[in-house]
Structures are given as C-alpha cells and as structure tokens.
C-alpha positions in Angstrom: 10.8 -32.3 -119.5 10.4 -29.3 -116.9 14.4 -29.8 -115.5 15.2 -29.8 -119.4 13.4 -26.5 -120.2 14.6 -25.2 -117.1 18.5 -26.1 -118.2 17.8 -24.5 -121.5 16.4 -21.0 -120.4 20.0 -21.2 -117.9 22.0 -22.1 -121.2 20.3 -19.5 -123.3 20.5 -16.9 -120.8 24.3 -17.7 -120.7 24.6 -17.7 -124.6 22.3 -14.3 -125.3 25.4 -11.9 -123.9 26.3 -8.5 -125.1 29.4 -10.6 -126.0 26.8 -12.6 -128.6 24.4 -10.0 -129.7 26.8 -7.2 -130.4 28.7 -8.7 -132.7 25.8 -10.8 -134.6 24.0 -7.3 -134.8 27.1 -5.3 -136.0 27.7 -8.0 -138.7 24.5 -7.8 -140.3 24.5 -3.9 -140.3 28.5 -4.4 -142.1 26.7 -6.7 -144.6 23.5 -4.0 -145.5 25.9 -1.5 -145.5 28.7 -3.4 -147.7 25.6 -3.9 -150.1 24.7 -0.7 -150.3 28.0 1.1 -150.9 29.4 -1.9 -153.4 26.3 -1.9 -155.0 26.4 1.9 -155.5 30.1 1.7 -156.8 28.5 -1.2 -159.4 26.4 1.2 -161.0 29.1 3.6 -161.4 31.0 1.1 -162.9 28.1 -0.1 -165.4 27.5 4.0 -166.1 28.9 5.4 -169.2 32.3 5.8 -168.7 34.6 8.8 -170.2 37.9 7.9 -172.8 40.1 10.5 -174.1 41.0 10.0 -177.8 43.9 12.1 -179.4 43.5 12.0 -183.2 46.5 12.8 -184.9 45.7 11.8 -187.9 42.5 13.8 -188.8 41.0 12.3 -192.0 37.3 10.7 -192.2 38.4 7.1 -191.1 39.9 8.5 -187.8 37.2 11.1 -187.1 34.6 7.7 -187.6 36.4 6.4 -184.2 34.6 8.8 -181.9 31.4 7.9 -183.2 32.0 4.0 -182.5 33.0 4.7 -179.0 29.8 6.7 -178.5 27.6 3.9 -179.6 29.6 1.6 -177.1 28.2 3.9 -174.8 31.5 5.5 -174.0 31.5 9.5 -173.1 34.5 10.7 -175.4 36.9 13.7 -175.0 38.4 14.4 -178.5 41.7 16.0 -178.5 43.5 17.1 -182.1 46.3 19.7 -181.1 47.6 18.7 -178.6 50.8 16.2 -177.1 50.5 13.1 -175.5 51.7 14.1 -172.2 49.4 17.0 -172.3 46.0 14.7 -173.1 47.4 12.3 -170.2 47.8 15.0 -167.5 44.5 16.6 -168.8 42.7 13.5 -168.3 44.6 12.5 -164.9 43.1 16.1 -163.9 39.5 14.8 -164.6 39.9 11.2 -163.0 39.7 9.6 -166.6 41.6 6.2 -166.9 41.9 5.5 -170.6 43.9 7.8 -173.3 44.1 6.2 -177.6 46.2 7.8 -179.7 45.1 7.6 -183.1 48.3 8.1 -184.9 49.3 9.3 -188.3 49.1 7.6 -191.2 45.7 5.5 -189.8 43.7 6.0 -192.9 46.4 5.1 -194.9 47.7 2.2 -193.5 43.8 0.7 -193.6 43.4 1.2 -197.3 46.6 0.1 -197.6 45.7 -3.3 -195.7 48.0 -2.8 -193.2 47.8 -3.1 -189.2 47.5 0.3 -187.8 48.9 0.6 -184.2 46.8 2.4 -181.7 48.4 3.3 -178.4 46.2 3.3 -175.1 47.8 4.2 -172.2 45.7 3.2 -169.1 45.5 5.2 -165.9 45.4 3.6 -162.8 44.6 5.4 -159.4 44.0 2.2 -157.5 43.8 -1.6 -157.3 40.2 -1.9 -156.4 39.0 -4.6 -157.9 35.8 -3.2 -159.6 38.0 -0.3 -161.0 40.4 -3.5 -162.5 37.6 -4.7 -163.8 36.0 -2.4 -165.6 37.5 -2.9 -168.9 36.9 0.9 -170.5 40.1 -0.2 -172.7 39.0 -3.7 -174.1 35.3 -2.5 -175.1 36.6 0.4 -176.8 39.5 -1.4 -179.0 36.7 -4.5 -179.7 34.4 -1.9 -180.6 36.9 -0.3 -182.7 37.6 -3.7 -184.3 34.1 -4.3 -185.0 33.9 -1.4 -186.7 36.7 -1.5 -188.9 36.3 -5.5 -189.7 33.2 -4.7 -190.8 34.1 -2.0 -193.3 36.8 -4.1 -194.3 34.4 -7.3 -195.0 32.1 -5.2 -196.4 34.1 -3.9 -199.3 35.6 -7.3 -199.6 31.8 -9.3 -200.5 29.3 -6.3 -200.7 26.0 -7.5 -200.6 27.0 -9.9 -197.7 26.4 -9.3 -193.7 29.7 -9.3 -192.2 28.4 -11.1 -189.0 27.5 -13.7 -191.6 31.1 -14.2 -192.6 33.1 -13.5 -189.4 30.5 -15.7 -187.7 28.8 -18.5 -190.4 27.1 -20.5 -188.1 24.2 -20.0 -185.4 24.0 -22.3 -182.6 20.7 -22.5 -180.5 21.7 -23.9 -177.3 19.8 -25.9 -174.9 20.1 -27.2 -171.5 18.8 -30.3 -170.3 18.3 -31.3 -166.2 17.1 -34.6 -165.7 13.8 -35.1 -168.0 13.6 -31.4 -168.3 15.0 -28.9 -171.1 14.8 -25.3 -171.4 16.7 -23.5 -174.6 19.1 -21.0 -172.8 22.8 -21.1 -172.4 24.8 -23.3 -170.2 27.2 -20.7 -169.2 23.8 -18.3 -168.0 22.5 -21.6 -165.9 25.4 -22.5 -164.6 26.3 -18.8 -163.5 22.7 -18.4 -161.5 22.8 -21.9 -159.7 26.5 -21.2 -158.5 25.1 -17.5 -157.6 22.2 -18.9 -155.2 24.6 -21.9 -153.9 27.4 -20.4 -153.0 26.1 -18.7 -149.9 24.9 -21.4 -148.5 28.3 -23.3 -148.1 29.9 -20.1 -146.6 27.1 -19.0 -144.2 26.9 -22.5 -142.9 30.8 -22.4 -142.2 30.3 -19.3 -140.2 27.4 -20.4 -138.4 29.1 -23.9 -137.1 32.6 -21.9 -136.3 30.7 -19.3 -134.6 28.2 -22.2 -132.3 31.0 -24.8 -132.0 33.4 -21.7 -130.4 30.4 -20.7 -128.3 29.7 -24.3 -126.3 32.9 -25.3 -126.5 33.8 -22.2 -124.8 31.0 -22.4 -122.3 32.1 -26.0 -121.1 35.4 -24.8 -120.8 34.6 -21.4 -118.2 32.5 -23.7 -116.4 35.6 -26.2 -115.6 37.4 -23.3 -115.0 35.4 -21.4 -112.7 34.2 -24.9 -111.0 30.5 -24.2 -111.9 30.0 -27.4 -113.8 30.3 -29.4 -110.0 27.7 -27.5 -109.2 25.8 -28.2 -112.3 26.5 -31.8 -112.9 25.6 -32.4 -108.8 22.0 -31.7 -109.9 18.9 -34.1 -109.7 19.3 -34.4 -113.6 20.2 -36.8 -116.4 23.9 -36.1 -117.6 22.1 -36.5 -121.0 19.3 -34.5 -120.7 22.2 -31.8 -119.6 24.1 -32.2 -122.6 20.7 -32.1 -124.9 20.1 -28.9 -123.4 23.2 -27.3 -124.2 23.1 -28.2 -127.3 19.6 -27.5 -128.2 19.9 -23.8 -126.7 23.2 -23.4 -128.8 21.4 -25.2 -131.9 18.5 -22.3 -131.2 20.7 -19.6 -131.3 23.0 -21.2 -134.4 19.9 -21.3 -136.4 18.4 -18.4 -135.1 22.3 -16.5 -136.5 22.3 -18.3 -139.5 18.5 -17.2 -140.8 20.2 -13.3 -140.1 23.3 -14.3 -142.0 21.3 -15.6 -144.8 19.3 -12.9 -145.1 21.7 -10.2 -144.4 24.2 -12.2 -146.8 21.7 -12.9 -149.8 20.9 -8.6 -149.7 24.7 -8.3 -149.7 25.1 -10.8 -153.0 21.9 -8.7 -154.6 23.5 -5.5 -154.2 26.8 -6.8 -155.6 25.1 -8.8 -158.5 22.7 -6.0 -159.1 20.2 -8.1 -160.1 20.7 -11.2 -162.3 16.7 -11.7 -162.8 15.8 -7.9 -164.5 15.2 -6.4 -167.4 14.1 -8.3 -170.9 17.2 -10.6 -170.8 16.6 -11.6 -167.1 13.0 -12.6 -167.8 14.0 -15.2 -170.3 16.5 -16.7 -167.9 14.3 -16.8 -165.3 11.8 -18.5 -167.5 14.2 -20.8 -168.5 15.4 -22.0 -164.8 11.7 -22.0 -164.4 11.5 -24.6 -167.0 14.5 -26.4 -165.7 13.0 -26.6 -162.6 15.8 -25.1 -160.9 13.8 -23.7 -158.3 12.8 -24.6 -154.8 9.7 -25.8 -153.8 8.1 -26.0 -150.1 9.8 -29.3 -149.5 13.1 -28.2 -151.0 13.7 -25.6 -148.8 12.1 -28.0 -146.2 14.3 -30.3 -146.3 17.2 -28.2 -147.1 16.6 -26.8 -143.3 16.7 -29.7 -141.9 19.8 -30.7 -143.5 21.2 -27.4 -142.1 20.2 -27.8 -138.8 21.4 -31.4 -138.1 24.8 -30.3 -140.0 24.8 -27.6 -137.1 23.9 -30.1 -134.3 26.7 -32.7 -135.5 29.3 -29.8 -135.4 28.2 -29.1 -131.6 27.6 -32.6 -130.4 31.7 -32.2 -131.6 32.6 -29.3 -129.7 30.9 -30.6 -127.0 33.0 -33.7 -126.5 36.2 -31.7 -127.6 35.6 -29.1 -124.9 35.1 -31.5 -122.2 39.0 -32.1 -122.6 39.3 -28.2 -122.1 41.9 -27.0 -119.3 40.8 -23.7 -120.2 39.4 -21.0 -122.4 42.7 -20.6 -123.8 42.7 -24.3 -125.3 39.5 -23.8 -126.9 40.7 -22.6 -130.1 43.2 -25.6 -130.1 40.9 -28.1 -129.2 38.2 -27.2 -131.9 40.9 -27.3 -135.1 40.1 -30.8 -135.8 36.3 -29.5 -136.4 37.2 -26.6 -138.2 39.4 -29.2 -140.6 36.6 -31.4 -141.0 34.3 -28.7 -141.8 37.0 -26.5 -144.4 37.8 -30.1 -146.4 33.7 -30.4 -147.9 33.5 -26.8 -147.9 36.6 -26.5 -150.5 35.7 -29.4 -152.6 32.2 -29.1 -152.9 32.6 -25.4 -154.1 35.5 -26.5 -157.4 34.4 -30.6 -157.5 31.7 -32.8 -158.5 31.7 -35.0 -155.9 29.8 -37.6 -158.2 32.6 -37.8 -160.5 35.4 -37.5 -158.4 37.3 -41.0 -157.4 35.1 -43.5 -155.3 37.7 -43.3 -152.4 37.4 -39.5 -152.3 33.6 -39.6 -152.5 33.3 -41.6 -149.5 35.9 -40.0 -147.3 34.1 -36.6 -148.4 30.7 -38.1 -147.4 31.9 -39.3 -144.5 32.3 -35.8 -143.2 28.4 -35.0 -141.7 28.8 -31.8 -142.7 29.2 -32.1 -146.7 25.9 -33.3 -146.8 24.4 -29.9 -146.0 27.0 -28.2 -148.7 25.8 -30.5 -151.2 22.0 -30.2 -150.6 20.7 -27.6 -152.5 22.8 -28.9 -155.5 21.1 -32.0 -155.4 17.6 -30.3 -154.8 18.1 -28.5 -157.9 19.0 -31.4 -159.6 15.6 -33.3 -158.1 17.3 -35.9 -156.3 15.4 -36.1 -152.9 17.3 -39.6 -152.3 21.0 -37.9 -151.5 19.6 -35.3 -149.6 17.1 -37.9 -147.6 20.1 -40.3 -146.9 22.2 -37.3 -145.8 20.0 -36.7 -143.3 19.7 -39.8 -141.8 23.3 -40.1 -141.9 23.5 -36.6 -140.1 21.3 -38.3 -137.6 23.1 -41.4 -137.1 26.2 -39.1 -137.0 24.9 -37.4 -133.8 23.1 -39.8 -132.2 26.8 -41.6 -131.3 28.6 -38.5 -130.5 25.5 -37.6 -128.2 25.9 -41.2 -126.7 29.7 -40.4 -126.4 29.3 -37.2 -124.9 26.4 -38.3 -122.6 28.8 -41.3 -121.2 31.7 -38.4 -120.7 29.3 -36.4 -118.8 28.0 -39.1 -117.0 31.4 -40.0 -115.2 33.1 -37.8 -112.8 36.1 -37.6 -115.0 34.8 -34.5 -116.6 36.2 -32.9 -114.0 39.7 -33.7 -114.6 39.5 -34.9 -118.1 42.3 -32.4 -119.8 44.2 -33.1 -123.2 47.6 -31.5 -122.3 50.6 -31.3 -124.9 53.6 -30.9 -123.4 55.6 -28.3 -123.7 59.5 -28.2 -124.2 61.6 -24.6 -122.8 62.3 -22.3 -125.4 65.8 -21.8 -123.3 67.6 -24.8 -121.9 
C-alpha cells in the first residue's frame, strides 16, 4: 500500500497546478458574485415598479384606475394634459417602461356595456431577461380587469361576491407521495423538488467533463513527453498505477464538485430569493415536510456514493480512451464518446420520466452508469432506496470491468504505441 500512496501524492501533486486551482477558485468567486448581483437585480424587479397613466377622459370611473394600480402595488405618474408622445418621452427620461392611455369616452362605453380599448405602449431599453419578465403591463391590465369585472358583477347580482360568480367552485388540493399526503398544490411541489434537483444533474456534468479532461490529459503529456516509460518501468502493479490515478483524480473531482455544489446552490438562492420564507413558504415547507420530500442522513449518504462512483466510471473511461492518445491535441477528440454518454441521461432525465418512457429507452438510458446518479435524488425523494441501491451496484460492476480493461492495457507494453489515428485526406490535391 506504501508504492500506492506514494503514486497518489505524484498524481496529486501533478493534478493540484495553478492550471487546476485558478480556474476552480475563479469559478466559485463568478458564482458568489453572479448571486449577489442577480439576486440584487431580483429585488429590484419584485420592488414596486412606476407606470405612467394618461387619462384623457377625466370622469370618476377613469380617475378609479390610479387607485387600482396603487393597490397592485404599482408607483403611478398621472398625466391629464398632456400628448402621448409627450407622456412617452417624459417617461423614457425617467427609465419607466410602461405608458396606458385611458382614452375618451371610457366611462361611457362601460355604462354603455361596451369594450373600452386601453392603449399601453411598452418601453423597452434592453432584452435582459428579468427586465422581459417583469410583467409591469399584464399586472396592471388584470388588475384593471379585476376591478372593473367586479363593478360590473356587482351591479349585475348585488348582494353576491363577485369571486363567487367569476369563480363558483373551491378546490382543496392535495398531494400524495407514496403512503404519504400533504394538502398543498402540485404545481408548488413540483416547482421545489425540480429547484433542489436540478443542480445536481448539471454540477455532476461539470465535475466528470472537468476530471475525465484532467486524466485523460495527464496520460496523454506523459506519452508525449516519454515519462510514462519511466513510470510504467517501476517495481509496481500496472493496476495499482491506474487505481492511483484514478483515485487522486476521483479526490480532486469530488473535492471540485462539493465547491461547485455549494458555490452553485448560493447562486440558485440568490436567484430564487428564497422559496422557503415568509407565511406562504412556511406552509410549503411544512407540506414537503409532510411529503417527506426531504433528505435524511442516509439519503444524502447514499446519494454521495452514487456521485462518486458516477465520477469514477467516467474516469476509468478517460482512462482507457487516453491511453489511445497521440497527443494532447487528441484529447478532446478522444473523450466525445464520454461527453455523449454523459449529455444523453443528462437531457432525458431533466424533461422524462424515465419510468414511463418505452422499456427499450429505459434500458438503453440505464445502461449509461452515469444516469443512475441523475436519477438518484429523484428516487430518494420518492423513498425508493432499491433504484438507487441497484444503481450503485451497477456503477460498481460498471467500473470494475473498465478498471480490468484498463489494468490489462497498462499491463502490456502497447501503451506505448497504442494510438487511434484517423486519417486524414489533403484539403488540396
């Protein structure tokens, strides 16, 4: 066990580079930072925003607009005298985005039962999409149609709630997970289970990109600056040297992918703002409480595990890819197939249900080591310890014969001269 230690201090002290560090430390300060300044802009955008109104009408139903825009917590400029253009350049000046014109006749046409048309012109200064997004246009025209449908309803059946007639039933929704229900709303679940498991699948796709590069590119300088002679002409096991690279590259995977979950999860916070505060967030985090939609111990347990052998499979891969390196340059070429195998359970498990899709699909989709980690904290929050368990174990057996394929490559003197060359044809003849 000494030569193996030995062989991983060499392969760590290979990976741990400015090269490594620099851009693993500059990513997580992009991620706080990102957080910070989107999550700034977020409360901005949730702030009470300004409208400009331009009420040419004049007459108590149009002077009641204001007031409904101020109770939808909208910060209203009221114009009376005054032309369009001049409102929209006035408001252009002030960085407002939203202008209604409120246009003669608007009393009229309402007791007259007509449609009265309000124009909004919408400003933009930019395609951001938090500023698209922002909607200052459609909550003040529902407000305004609140409003007025409930005047209208009102004088229609007085006496009678007009929430009652626009809306005559009440629906108390429940959710149920396994033997377990919880009254909340389906769309509020299912939006805070996709919030905490979407990260997962995209850190994990970083993190075996980023470690699969990394040995695959450290076998290939060592065929190309002869050191792996050297190297393999040492009183060691061929497979004790390939366990050691990969365990220092599985150290330093994990080791990234902790500081790109954490770093990640603050950057979701900050954009999210929160989905867990205030009165409405306690009863949703009661509910998922109830649901049992949370992770315990041996959750997140075993949802490491998962991670980690997902991460070992993908560089048992690169390892046996890179042997057939020429160079550095044929790196990224070599390690497409794993990039394939690892974008195909990556896409489908974030818009499928793999249980429901066809059984053919399923299988070729399981087959892939890697969707088992994609789909683990799905099936943890659904309480099925079985998937995940048989994952594992196929994650396992998954590596164990690519380590035994990659131990018998490094175990012949081919590894030397092993190259996977594609033959190129002259641009000019």
């Amino acid at each position: 066990m000494r030569k193996f230690f030995v062989l991983v201090r060499k392969e760590i002290r290979e990976l741990l580079t400015p090269q490594t560090i620099i851009p693993l430390f500059f990513t997580v300060l992009l991620f706080l930072f990102m957080g910070q300044v989107i999550g700034a802009e977020g409360e901005k955008m949730s702030a009470r925003q300004s409208i400009s109104v331009l009420d040419l009408d004049v007459t108590p139903a149009s002077e009641a607009i204001p007031t409904v825009l101020e109770q939808a917590n909208l910060k209203v400029e009221l114009y009376h005298d005054a032309s369009v253009d001049a409102v929209i350049e006035t408001t252009k000046k002030a960085r407002g985005t939203v202008v209604l014109v409120l246009p003669e006749g608007f009393e009229k046409d309402l007791a007259a039962s007509k449609l009265p048309q309000i124009e909004a012109y919408n400003i933009l200064s930019g395609f951001s999409f938090a500023r698209l997004q922002a909607g200052v246009t459609g909550v003040a025209l529902a407000s305004i149609n609140e409003s007025l449908s409930n005047k209208v309803l009102s004088s229609v059946a007085p006496g009678t709630d007009p929430q009652i007639l626009k809306n005559p039933i009440k629906v108390k929704e429940h959710v149920i997970v396994g033997d377990k229900m919880a009254v909340t709303s389906l769309a509020e679940v299912t939006g805070f289970v996709m919030a905490q498991t979407t990260f997962i699948p995209i850190i994990l796709f970083i993190v075996i990109i980023l470690a699969a590069t990394m040995i695959a590119t450290a076998i290939a300088t060592e065929k190309e600056n002869k050191t792996l002679e050297t190297l393999l002409s040492a009183p060691v096991r061929r497979t004790t040297l390939v366990l050691a690279k990969m365990f220092a590259a599985g150290m330093f995977a994990l080791v990234a992918a902790v500081v790109y979950l954490f770093s990640f999860r603050y950057y979701m916070e900050s954009v999210t703002g929160g989905a867990l505060t205030g009165a409405g967030g306690a009863a949703m985090s009661q509910a998922i409480r109830e649901l049992g939609l949370v992770l315990n111990p041996a959750g997140y347990t075993l949802l490491g595990v998962s991670l980690f052998f997902s991460i070992l499979c993908a560089l048992v891969i690169a390892v046996t890819l890179g042997a057939f390196a020429e160079d550095v340059k044929s790196v990224q070429a070599l390690i497409t197939p794993l990039m394939i195998m690892i974008l195909i359970p990556y896409v489908l498990a974030m818009f499928l249900d793999i249980n429901t899709v066809s059984p053919v699909l399923r299988y070729v989709v399981l087959a892939i080591p890697f969707s088992h980690s994609f789909l683990a904290a799905p099936n943890l929050f659904f309480g099925d310890y079985r998937a995940v368990l048989y994952g594992i174990a196929y994650e396992i057996a998954f590596f164990a014969v690519f380590l035994y394929i990659a131990g018998r490559l490094f175990s012949s003197d081919k590894i030397l001269t092993m190259k996977l060359r594609i033959k190129k044809r002259p641009v000019l003849k």
